[in-house]
C-alpha positions in Angstrom: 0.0 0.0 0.0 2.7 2.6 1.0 4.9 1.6 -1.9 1.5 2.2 -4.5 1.1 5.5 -2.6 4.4 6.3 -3.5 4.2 5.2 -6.7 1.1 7.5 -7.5 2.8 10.3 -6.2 5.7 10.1 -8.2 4.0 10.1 -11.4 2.0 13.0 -10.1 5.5 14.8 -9.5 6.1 13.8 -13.1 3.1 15.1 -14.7 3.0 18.3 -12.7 6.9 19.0 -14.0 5.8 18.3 -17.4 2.9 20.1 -17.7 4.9 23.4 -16.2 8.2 22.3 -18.1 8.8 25.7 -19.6 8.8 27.6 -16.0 12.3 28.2 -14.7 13.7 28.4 -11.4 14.1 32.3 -11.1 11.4 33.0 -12.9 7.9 34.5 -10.8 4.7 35.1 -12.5 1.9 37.4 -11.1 -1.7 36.3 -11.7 -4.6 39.0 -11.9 -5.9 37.9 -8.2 -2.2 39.7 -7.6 -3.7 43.0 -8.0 -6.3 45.1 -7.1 -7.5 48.4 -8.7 -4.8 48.3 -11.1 -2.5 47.8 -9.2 -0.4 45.0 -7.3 -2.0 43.7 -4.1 -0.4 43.4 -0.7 -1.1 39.5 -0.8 0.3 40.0 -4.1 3.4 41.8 -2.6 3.7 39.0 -0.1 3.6 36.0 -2.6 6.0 37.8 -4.9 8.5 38.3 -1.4 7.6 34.8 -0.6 8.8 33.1 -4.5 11.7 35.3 -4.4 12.8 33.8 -0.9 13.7 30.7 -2.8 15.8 32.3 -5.9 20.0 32.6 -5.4 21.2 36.1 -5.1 23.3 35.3 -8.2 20.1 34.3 -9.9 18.5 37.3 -11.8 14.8 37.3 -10.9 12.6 37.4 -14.4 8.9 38.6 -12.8 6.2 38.4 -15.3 3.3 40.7 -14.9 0.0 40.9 -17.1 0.2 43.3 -19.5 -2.6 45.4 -18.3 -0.8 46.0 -14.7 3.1 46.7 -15.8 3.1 50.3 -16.3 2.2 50.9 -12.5 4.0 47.8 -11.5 7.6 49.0 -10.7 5.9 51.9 -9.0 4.0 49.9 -6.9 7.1 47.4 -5.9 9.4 50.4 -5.2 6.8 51.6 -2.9 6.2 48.6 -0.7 9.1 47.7 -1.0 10.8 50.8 1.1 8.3 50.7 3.2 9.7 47.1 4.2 12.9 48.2 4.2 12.0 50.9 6.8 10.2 48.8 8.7 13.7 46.3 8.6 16.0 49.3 9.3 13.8 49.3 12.6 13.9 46.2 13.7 17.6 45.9 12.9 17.9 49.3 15.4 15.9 47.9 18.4 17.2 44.5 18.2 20.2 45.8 18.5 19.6 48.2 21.7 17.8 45.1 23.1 20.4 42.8 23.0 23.1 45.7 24.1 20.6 45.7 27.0 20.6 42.1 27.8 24.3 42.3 27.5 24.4 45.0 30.2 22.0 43.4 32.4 24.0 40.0 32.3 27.2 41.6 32.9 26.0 43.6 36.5 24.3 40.3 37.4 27.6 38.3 36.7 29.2 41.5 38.4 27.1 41.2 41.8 26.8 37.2 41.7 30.9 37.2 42.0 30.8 39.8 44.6 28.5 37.7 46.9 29.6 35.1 49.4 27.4 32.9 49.4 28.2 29.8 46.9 24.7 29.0 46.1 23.6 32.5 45.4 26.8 33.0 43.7 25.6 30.5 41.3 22.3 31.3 41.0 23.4 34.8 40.0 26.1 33.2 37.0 23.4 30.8 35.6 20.9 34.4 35.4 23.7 36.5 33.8 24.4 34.1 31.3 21.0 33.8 30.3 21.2 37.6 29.5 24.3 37.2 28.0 22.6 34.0 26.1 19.5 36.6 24.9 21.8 39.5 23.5 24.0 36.7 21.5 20.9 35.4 20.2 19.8 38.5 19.1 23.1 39.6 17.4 23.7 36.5 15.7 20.5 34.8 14.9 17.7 37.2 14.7 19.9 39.8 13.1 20.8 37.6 9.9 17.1 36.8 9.2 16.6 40.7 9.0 19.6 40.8 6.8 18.0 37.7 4.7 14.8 39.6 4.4 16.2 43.0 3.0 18.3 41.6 0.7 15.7 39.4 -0.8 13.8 42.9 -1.4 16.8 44.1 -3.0 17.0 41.6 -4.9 12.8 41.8 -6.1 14.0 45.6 -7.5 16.9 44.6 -9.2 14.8 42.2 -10.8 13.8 42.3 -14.7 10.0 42.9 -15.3 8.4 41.6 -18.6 4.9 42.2 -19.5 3.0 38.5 -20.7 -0.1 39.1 -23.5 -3.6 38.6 -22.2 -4.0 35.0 -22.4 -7.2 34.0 -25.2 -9.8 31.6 -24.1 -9.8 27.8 -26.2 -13.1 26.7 -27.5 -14.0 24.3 -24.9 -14.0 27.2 -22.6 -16.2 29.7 -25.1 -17.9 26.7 -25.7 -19.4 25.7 -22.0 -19.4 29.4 -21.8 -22.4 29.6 -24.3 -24.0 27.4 -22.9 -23.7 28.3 -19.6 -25.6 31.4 -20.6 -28.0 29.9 -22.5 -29.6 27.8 -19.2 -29.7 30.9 -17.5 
């Protein structure tokens, strides 16, 4: 049973890849439910940020936008865009007086816990200053880099090449049921 299930799911890799054969990597196209009034949609923002994620730095992004939408388009990036980066720049600034914080904190409490007598309190004081000490590391070296990640993946979205796809036609099938979709009603 698990061996059919895996079976079936290959083939449905392969037919998936097959059918979408000619989409590349670094390549992002923007569907019309990615804009709104014209122009492009904060969910449409998002997914765009959220493809990109995936795509190498080295990798030039190609976006693909419907034809009706590009002339705003760049516009519309460029704006959400800095206002993500300002919103970064912030959080790159506080994070950083936080953990400059937690650093000072642990430092008096590791300054008073060698000062006291007592080897249990003593202790207790060490195992609290390193956990300040811990928090401002954390901050510095983890949480720092994923704000790094973020803004240069919005770099990379405006440095990315923007090409306008045609409006795409219905088939017959489609015009077909169509008509007589109408004609019921």
């Amino acid at each position: 049973m698990f061996n059919e299930r895996k079976r079936n799911l290959r083939e449905l890799e392969k037919t998936v890849l097959a059918k979408h054969k000619d989409k590349r990597e670094n390549e992002v196209v923007l569907e019309h439910d990615d804009f709104k009034d014209g122009k492009l949609s904060w969910n449409g923002f998002r997914r765009l940020r959220d493809e990109c994620e995936y795509i190498d730095y080295k990798d030039d992004i190609e976006i693909k936008v419907p034809a009706q939408y590009a002339d705003s388009f760049k516009d519309t990036v460029e704006l959400m865009a800095t206002n993500e980066l300002l919103h970064i720049k912030k959080d790159i600034r506080d994070m950083r007086i936080a953990a400059l914080l937690f650093f000072l904190v642990g430092v008096a409490v590791l300054a008073i816990g060698l000062s006291i007598q007592s080897p249990i309190r003593q202790e207790l004081f060490i195992i609290v200053s390193w956990v300040f000490i811990w928090a401002a590391s954390e901050k510095i070296f983890f949480d720092r880099s994923n704000l790094k990640d973020s803004r240069y993946n919005l770099l990379h979205i405006l440095s990315a090449k923007v090409q306008e796809i045609a409006e795409e036609t219905k088939d017959e099938s489609e015009v077909i049921s169509e008509k007589k979709y109408t004609q019921k009603n």
